[in-house]
Legacy VTK file of the C-alpha trace (Angstrom):
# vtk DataFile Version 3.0
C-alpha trace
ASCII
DATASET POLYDATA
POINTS 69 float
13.422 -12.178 3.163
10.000 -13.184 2.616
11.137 -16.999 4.327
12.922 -14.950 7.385
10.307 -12.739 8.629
7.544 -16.157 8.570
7.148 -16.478 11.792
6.190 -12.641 12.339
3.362 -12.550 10.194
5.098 -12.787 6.812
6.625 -10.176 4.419
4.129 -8.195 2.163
5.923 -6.032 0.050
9.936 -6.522 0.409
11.886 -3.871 -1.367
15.904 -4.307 -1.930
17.521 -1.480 -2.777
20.266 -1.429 -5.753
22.920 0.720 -6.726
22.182 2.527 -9.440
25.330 2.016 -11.142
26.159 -1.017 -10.403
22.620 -2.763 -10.473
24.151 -4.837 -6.866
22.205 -4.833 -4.185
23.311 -2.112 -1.464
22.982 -4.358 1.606
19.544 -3.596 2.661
16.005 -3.481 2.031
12.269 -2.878 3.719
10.186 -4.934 4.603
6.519 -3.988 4.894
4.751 -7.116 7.204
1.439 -8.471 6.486
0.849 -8.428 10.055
1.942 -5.297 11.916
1.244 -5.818 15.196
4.283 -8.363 15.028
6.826 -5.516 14.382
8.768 -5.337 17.310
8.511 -8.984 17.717
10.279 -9.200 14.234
12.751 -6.607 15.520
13.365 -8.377 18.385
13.541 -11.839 17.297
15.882 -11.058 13.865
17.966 -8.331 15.290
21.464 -8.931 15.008
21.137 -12.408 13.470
23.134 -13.818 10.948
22.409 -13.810 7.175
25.115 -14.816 4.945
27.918 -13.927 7.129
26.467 -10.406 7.537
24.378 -9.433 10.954
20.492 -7.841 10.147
19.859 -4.662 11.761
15.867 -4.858 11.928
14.379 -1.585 12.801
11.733 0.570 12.255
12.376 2.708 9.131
12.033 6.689 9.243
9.750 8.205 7.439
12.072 10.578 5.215
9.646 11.519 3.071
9.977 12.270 -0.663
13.089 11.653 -2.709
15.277 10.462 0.573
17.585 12.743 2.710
LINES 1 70
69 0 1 2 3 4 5 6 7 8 9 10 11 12 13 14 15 16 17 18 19 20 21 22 23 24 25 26 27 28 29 30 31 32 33 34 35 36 37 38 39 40 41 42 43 44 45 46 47 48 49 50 51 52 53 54 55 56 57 58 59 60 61 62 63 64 65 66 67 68
């Protein structure tokens, strides 16, 4: 992740979330970027490209507060 988002500023604090259960990785993580004013720059360069045979949805993440849903 950290080697993707480079060019936008870089990653600060990356954060891929496992399955309990399972300890595997659920398909997605945040990314907090050192440099926030690159955001939608991020989102609009990495959007729908390809990692690993999967396509990156790069968005924004809500705020859900506490303890998810």
């Amino acid at each position: 992740m950290r080697k993707l988002f480079a060019p936008y500023g870089g990653a600060g604090e990356v954060k891929i979330i496992f399955d309990r259960d399972t300890g595997k990785s659920k398909g997605f993580a945040f990314v907090e970027l050192t440099d926030g004013l690159k955001g939608q720059a991020a989102i609009d360069g990495l959007n729908g490209t390809d990692l690993g045979g999967r396509d990156l949805r790069v968005a924004v993440a809500e705020d859900r507060g506490r303890g998810g849903r």
